[in-house]
FIKOLZA-1660 file (N, C-alpha, C; in steps of 0.1 Angstrom, whole numbers, plus 5000, padded with zeros to 4 digits):
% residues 154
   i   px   py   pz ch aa at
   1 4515 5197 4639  A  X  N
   1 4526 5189 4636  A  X CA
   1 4538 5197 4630  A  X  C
   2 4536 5207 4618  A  X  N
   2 4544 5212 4617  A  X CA
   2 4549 5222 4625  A  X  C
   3 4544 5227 4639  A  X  N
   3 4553 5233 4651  A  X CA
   3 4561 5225 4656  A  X  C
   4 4555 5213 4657  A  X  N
   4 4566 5203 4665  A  X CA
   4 4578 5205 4656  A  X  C
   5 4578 5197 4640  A  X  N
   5 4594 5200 4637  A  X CA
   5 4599 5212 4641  A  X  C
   6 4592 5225 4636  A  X  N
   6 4600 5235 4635  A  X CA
   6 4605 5234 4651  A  X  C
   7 4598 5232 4659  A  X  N
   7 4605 5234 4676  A  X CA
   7 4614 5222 4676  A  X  C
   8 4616 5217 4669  A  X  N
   8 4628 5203 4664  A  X CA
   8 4641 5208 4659  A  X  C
   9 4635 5213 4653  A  X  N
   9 4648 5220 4642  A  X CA
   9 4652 5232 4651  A  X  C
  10 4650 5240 4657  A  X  N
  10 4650 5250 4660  A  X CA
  10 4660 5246 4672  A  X  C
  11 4658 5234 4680  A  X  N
  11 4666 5227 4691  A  X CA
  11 4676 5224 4686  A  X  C
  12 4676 5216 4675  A  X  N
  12 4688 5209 4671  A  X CA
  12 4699 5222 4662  A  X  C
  13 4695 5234 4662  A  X  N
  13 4705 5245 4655  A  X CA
  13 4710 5251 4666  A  X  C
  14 4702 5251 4683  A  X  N
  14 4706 5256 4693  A  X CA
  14 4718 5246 4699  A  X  C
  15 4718 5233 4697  A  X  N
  15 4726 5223 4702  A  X CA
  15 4740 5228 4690  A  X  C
  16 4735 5228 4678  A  X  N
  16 4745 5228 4670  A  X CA
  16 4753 5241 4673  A  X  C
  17 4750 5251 4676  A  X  N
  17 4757 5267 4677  A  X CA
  17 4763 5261 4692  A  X  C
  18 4760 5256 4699  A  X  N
  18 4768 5253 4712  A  X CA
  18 4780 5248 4712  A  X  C
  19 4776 5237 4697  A  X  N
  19 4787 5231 4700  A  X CA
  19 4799 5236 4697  A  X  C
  20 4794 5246 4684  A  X  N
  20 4804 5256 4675  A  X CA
  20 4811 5263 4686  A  X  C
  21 4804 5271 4691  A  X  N
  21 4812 5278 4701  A  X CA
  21 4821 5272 4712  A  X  C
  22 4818 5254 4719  A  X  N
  22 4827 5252 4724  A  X CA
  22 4836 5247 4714  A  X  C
  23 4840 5244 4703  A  X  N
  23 4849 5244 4693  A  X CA
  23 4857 5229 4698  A  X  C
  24 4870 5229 4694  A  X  N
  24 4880 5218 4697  A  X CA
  24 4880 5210 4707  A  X  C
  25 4870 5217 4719  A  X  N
  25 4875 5214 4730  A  X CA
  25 4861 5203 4735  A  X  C
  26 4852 5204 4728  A  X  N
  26 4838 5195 4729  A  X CA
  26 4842 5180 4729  A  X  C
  27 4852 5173 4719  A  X  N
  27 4853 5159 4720  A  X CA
  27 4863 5161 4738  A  X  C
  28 4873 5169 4742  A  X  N
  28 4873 5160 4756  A  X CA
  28 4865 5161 4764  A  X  C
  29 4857 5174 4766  A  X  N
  29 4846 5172 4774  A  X CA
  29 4837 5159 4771  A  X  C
  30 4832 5159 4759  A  X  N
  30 4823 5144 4758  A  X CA
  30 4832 5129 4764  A  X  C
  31 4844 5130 4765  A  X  N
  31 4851 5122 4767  A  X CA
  31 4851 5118 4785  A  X  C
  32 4850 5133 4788  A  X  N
  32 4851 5131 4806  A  X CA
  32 4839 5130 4812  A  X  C
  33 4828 5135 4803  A  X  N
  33 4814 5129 4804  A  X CA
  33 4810 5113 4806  A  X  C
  34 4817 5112 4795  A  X  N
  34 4818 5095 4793  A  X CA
  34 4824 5084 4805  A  X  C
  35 4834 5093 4811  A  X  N
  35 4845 5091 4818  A  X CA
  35 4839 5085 4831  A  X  C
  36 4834 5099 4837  A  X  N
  36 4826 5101 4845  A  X CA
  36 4815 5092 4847  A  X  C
  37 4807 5085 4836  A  X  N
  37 4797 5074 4836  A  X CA
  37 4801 5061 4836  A  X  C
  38 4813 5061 4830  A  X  N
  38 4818 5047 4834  A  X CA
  38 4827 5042 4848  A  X  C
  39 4827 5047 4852  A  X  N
  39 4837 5048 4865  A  X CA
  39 4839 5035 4872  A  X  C
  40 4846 5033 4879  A  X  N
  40 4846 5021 4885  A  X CA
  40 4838 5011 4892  A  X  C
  41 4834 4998 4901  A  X  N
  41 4827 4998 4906  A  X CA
  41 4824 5009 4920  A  X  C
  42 4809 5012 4922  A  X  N
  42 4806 5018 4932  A  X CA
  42 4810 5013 4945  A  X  C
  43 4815 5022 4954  A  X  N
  43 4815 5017 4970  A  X CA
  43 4804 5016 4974  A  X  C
  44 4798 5005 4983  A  X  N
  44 4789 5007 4991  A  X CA
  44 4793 5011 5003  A  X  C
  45 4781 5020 5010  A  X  N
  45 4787 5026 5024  A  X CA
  45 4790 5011 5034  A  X  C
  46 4783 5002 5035  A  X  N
  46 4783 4998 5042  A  X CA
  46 4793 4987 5041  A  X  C
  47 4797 4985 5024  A  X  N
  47 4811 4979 5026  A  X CA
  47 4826 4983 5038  A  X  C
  48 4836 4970 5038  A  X  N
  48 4847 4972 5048  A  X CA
  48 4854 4982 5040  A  X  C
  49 4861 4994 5048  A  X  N
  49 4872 4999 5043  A  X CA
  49 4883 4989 5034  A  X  C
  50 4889 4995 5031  A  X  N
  50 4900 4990 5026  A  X CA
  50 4912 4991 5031  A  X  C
  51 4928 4985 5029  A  X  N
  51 4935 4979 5041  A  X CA
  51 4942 4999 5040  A  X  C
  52 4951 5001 5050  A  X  N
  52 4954 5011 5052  A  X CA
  52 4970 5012 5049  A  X  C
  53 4977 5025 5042  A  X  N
  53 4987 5022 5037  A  X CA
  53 5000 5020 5049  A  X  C
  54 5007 5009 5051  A  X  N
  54 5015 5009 5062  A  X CA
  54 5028 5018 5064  A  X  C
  55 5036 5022 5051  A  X  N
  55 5042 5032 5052  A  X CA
  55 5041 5047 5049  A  X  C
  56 5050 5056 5051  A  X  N
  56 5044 5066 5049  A  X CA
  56 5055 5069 5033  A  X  C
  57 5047 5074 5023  A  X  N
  57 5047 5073 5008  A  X CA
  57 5066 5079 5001  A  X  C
  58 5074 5087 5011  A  X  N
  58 5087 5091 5008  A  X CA
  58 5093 5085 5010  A  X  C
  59 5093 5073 5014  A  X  N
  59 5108 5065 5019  A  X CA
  59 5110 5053 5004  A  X  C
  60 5123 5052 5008  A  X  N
  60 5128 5046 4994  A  X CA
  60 5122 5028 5000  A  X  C
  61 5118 5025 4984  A  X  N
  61 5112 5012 4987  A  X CA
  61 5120 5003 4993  A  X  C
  62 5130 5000 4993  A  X  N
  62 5135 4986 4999  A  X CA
  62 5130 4990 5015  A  X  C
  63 5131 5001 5018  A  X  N
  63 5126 5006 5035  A  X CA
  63 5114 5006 5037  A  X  C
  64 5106 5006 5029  A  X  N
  64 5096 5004 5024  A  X CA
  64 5089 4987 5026  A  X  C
  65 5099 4983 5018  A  X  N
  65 5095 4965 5018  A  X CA
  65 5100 4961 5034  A  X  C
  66 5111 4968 5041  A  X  N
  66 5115 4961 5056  A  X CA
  66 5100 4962 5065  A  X  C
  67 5096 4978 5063  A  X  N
  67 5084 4979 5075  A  X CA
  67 5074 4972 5071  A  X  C
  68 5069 4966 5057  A  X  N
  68 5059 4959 5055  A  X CA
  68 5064 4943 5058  A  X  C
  69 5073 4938 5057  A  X  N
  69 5075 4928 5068  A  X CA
  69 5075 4925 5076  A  X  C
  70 5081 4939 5087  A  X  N
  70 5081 4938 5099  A  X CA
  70 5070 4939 5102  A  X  C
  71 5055 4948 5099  A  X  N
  71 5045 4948 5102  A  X CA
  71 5038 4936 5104  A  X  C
  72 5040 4926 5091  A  X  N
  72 5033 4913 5089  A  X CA
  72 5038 4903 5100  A  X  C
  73 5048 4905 5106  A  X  N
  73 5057 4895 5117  A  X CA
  73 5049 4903 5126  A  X  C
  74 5047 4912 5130  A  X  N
  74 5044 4918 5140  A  X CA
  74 5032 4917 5148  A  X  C
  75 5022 4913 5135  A  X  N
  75 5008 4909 5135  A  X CA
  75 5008 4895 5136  A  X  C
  76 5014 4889 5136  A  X  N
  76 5015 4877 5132  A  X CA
  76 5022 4872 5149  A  X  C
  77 5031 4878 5156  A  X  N
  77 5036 4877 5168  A  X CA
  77 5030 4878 5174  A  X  C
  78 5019 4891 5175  A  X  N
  78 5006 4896 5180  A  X CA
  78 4996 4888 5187  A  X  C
  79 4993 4883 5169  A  X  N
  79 4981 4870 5174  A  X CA
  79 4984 4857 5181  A  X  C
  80 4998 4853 5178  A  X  N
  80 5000 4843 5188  A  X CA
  80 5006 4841 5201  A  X  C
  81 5004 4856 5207  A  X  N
  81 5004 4858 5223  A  X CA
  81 5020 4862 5226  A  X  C
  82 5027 4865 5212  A  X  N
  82 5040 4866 5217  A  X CA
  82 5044 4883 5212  A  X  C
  83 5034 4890 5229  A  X  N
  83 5034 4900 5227  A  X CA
  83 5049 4910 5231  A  X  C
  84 5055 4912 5240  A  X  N
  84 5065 4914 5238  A  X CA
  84 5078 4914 5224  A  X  C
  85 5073 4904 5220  A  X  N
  85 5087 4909 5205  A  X CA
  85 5076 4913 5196  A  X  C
  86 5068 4913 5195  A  X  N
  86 5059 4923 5188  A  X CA
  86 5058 4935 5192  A  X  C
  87 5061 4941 5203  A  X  N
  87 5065 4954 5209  A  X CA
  87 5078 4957 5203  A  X  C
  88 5087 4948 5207  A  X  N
  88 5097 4949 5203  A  X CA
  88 5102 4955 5188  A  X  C
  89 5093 4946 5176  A  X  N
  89 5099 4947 5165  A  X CA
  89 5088 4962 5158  A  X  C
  90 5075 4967 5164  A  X  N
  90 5068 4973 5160  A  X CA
  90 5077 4992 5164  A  X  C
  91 5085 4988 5180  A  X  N
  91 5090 5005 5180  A  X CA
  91 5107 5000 5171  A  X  C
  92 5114 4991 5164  A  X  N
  92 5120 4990 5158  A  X CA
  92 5117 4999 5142  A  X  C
  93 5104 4991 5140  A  X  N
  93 5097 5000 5131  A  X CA
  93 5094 5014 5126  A  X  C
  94 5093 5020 5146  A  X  N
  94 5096 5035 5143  A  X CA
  94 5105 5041 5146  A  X  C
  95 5113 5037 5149  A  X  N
  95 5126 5039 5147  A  X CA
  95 5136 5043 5136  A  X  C
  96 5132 5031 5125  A  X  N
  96 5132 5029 5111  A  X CA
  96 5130 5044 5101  A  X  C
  97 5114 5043 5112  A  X  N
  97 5113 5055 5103  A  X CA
  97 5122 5068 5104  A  X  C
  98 5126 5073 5118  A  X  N
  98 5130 5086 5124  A  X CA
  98 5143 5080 5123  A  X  C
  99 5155 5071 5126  A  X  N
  99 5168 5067 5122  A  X CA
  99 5169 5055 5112  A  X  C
 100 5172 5056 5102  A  X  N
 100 5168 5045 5095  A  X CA
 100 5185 5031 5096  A  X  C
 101 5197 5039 5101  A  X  N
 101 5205 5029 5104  A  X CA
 101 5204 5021 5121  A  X  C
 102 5196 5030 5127  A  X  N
 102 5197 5025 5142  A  X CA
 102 5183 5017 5139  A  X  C
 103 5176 5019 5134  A  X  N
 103 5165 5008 5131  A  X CA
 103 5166 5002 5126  A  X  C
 104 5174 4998 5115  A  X  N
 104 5181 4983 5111  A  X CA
 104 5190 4980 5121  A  X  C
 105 5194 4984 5128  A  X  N
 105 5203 4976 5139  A  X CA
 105 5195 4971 5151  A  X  C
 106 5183 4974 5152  A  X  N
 106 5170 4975 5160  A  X CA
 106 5163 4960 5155  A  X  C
 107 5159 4961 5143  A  X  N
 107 5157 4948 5137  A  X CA
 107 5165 4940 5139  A  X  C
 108 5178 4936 5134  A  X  N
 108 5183 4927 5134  A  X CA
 108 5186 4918 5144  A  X  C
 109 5187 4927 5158  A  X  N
 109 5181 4924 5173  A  X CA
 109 5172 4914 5177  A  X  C
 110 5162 4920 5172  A  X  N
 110 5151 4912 5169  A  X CA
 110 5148 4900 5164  A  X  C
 111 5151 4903 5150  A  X  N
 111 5154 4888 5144  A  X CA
 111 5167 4877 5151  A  X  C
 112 5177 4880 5156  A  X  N
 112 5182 4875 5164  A  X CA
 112 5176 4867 5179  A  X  C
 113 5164 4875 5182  A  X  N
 113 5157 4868 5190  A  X CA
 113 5147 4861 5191  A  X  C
 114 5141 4863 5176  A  X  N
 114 5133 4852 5170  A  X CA
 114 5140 4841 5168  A  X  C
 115 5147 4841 5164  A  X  N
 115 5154 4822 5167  A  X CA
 115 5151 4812 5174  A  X  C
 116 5154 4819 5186  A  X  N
 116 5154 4810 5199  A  X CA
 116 5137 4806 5198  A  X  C
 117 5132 4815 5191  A  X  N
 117 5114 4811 5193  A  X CA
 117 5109 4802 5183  A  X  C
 118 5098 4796 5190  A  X  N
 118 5094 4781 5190  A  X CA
 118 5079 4780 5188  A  X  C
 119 5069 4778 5178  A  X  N
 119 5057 4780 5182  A  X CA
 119 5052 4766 5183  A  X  C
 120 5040 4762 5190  A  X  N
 120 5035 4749 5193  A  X CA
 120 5032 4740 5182  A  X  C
 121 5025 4744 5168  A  X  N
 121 5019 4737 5160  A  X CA
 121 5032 4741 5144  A  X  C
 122 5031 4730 5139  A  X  N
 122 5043 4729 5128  A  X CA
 122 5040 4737 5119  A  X  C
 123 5027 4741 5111  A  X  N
 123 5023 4754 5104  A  X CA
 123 5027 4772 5107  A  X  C
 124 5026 4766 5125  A  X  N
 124 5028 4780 5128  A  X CA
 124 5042 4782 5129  A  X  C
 125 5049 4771 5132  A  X  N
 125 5062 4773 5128  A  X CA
 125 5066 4772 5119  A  X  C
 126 5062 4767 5106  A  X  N
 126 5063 4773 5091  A  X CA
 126 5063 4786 5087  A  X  C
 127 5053 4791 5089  A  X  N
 127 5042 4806 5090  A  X CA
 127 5054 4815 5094  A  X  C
 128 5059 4815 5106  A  X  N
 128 5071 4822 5112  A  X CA
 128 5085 4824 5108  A  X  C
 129 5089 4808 5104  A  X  N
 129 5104 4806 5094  A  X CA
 129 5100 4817 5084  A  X  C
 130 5088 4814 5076  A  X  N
 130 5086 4825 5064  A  X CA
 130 5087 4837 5064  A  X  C
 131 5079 4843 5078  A  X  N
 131 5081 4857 5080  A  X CA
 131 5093 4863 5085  A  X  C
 132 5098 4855 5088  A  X  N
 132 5113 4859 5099  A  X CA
 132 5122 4857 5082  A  X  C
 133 5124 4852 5078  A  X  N
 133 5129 4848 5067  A  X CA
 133 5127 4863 5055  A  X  C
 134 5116 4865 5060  A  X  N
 134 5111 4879 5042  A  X CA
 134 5116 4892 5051  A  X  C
 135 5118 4894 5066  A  X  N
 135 5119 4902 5072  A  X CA
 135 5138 4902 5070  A  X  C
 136 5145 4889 5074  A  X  N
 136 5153 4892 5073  A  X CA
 136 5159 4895 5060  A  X  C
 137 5155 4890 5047  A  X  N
 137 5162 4893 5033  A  X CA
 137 5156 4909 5036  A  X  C
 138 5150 4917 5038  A  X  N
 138 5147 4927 5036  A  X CA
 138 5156 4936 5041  A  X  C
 139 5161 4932 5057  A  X  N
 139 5169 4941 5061  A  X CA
 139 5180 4938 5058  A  X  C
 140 5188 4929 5054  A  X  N
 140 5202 4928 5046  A  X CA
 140 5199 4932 5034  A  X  C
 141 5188 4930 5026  A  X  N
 141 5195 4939 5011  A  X CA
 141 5194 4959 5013  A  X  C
 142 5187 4960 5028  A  X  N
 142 5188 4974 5027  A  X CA
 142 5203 4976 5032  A  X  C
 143 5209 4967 5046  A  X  N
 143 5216 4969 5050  A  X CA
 143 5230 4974 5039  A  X  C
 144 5227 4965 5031  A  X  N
 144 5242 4964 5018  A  X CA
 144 5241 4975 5014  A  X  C
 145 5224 4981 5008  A  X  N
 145 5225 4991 4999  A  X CA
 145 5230 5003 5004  A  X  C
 146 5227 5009 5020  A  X  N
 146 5235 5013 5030  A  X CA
 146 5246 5012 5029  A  X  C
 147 5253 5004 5028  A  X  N
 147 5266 5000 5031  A  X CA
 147 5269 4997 5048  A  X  C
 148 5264 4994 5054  A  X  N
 148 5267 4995 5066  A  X CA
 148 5272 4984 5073  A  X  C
 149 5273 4982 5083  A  X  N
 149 5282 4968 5086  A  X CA
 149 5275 4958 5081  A  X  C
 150 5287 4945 5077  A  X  N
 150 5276 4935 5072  A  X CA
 150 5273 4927 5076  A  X  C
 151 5259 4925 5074  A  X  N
 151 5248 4917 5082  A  X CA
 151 5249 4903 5073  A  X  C
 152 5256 4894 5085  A  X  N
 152 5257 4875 5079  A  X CA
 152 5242 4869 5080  A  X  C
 153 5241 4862 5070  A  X  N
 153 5232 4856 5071  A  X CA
 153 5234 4845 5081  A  X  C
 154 5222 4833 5086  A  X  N
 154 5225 4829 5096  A  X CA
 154 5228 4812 5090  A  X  C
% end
């Protein structure tokens, strides 16, 4: 019995000299230990990815907010078989990216030719007013911020 303490004590003076020697710096290590145990929830492998970032991270946000519009109209044109201005507004998009004033002039095109478009059911022409609508405030407040010719609302 009395080896056991002594091999008790003998542990606990070896823990203690450790800790002396890592000095100041022991409470953040215990900290990122801690850190490290608490982490967020785990991924599972077999969980869905998660959504993918649509722009690329340098561009100033309001250009930023246009291509995440235009993306959502675009998918949204996509699914309802009105593939062509979904062509249309997706190489506007990269355009945006590589000229950012000829791509707002690219858009606006576009949105000009959404008008004339008509979907069958009254939701989806809801659904559409909305997105044509968040697409167009987006490229007029970039347009202003630009300064570039000014884009009337309709």
């Amino acid at each position: 019995m009395l080896e056991l303490v002594a091999g008790l004590i003998a542990g606990l003076l070896m823990v203690a000299g450790i800790l002396v020697i890592i000095g100041p710096s022991a409470k953040g290590i215990v900290r990122r230990l801690w850190a490290l145990r608490r982490t967020g929830p785990r991924v599972s492998v077999f969980q869905a990815a998660g959504p993918r970032e649509v722009v690329p991270p340098g561009l100033n946000p309001k250009t930023q907010r246009v291509m995440v519009a235009a993306a959502r109209l675009a998918n949204w044109l996509r699914a309802h078989n009105h593939e062509e201005l979904s062509r249309e507004l997706r190489n506007a998009t990269a355009r945006l990216a590589a000229d950012e004033p000829s791509g707002l002039y690219a858009m606006h095109t576009v949105l000009r030719r959404l008008r004339s478009l008509s979907s069958e059911d009254r939701a989806g022409q809801e659904r559409l007013r909305v997105l044509s609508t968040e697409l167009r405030t987006a490229v007029q407040d970039r347009f202003e911020q630009l300064e570039l010719l000014p884009f009337r609302r309709p």
